[in-house]
VOSEKOL-225709 format. One record per residue (C-alpha): residue number from 0; residue in one letter; x, y, z. Coordinates in pm, whole numbers, plus 32768, in hexadecimal, padded with zeros to 4 digits. Layout:
<rs>
 resi resn east north   up
  NUM    A    X     Y    Z
...
</rs>
This chain:
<rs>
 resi resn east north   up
    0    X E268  AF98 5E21
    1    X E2AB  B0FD 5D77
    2    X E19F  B17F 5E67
    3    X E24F  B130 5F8C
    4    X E392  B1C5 5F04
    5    X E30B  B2BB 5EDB
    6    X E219  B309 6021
    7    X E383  B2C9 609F
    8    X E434  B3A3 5FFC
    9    X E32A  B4C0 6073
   10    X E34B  B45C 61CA
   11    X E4C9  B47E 61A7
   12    X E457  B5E4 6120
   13    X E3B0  B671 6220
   14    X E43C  B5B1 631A
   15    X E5B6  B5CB 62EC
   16    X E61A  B59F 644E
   17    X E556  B4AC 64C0
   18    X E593  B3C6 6382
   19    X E6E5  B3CF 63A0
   20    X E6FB  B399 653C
   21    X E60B  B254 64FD
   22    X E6E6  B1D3 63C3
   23    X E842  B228 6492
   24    X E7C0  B175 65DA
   25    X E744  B041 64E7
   26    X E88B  B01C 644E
   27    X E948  B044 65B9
   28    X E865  AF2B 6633
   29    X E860  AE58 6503
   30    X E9D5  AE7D 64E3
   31    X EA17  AE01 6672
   32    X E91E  ACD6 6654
   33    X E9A1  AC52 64FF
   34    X EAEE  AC59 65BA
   35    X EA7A  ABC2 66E5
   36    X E9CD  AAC4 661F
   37    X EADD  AA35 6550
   38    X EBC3  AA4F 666B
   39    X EAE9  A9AD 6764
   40    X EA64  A8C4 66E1
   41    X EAD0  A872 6566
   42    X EC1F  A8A8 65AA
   43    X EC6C  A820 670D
   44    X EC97  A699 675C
   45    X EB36  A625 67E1
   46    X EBCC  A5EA 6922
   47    X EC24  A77B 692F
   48    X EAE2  A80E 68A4
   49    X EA3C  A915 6966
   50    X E8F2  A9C0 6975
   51    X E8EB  AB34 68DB
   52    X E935  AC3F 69A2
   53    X E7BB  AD19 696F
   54    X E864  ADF6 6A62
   55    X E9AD  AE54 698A
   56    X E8B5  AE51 6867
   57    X E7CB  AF72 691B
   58    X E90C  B057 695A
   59    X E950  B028 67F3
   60    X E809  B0AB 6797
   61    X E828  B1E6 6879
   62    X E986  B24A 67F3
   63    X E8F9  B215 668D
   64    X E7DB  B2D2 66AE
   65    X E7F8  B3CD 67E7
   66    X E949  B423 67AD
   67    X E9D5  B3B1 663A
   68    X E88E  B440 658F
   69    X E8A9  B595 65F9
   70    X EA03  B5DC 65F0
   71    X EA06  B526 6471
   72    X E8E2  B5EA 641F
   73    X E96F  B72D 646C
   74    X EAB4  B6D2 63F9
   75    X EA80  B64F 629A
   76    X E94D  B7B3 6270
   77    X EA7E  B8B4 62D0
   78    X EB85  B7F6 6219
   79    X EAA1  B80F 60D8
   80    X EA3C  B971 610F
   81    X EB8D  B9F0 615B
   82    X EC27  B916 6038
   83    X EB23  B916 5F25
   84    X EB4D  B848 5DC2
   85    X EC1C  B6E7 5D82
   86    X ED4F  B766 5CD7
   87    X EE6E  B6AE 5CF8
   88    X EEFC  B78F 5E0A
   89    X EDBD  B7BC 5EBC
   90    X ED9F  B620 5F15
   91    X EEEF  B642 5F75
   92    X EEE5  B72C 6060
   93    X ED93  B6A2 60F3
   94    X EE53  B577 6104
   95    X EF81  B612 61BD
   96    X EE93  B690 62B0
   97    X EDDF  B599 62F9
   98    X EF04  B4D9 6325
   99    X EFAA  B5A0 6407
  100    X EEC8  B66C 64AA
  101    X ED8A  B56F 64D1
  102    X EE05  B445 6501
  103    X EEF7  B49B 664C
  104    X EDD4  B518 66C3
  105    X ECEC  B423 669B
  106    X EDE2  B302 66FE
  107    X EE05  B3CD 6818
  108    X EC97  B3D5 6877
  109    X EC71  B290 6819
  110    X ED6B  B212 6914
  111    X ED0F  B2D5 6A13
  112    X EB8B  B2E1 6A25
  113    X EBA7  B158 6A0D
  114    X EC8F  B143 6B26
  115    X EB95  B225 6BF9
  116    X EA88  B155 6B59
  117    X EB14  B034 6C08
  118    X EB7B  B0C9 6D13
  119    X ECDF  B0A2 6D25
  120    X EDA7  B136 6E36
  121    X EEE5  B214 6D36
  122    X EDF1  B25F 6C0C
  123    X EF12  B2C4 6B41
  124    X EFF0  B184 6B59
  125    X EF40  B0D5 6A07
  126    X EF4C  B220 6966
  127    X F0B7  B216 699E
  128    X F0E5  B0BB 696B
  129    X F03D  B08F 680F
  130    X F048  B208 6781
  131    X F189  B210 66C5
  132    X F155  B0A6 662A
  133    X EFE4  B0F1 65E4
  134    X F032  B226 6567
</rs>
């Protein structure tokens, strides 16, 4: 078991990027089937279960890992660089930022690249539907 922690830990290493867009896209798609799963089918009267939706799952994956890996990536390697140490006042302003800055962005993308995703007709009606109370 320590080996492959460690063989792991090297690929995360020298493979940063890629590491990180896999382990993003898993937990997008892990997080989307769990919840499809207990709502479903655990959840739901057996007269109202449904089959998963491998589709809804699939534009999970490509948010999580084409478009939430990079921008994360990127994100979280300037934030540290520009705000080195964990002082007190250094979380807190990462966490300010990240707050305020990051995450209207990314509901933002999120709302809208699923919307083209599915092809809806006004892309922006979810976003401004569920941004404020996401948010």
């Amino acid at each position: 078991m320590a080996r492959l922690i460690t063989g792991a830990r090297g690929i995360l290493r020298r493979y940063p990027f890629v590491t990180n867009s896999a382990i993003y896209g898993s937990l997008y798609v892990g997080a989307e089937f769990s919840q499809q799963i207990l709502s479903k089918r655990w959840l739901a009267p057996a007269a109202e279960r449904e089959e998963i939706d491998y589709v809804t799952i699939g534009r999970y994956a490509v948010m999580g890992t084409a478009v939430y890996a990079p921008t994360l990536y990127a994100w979280y390697k300037w934030l540290d660089k520009t705000f080195p140490g964990t002082t007190k006042a250094i979380i807190f302003r990462k966490l300010v930022l990240d707050q305020f800055i990051l995450t209207p962005y990314l509901l933002t993308v999120f709302y809208a690249g699923m919307s083209i995703m599915e092809g809806s007709e006004d892309i922006l009606l979810e976003l401004r539907e569920k941004f404020l109370p996401t948010f």
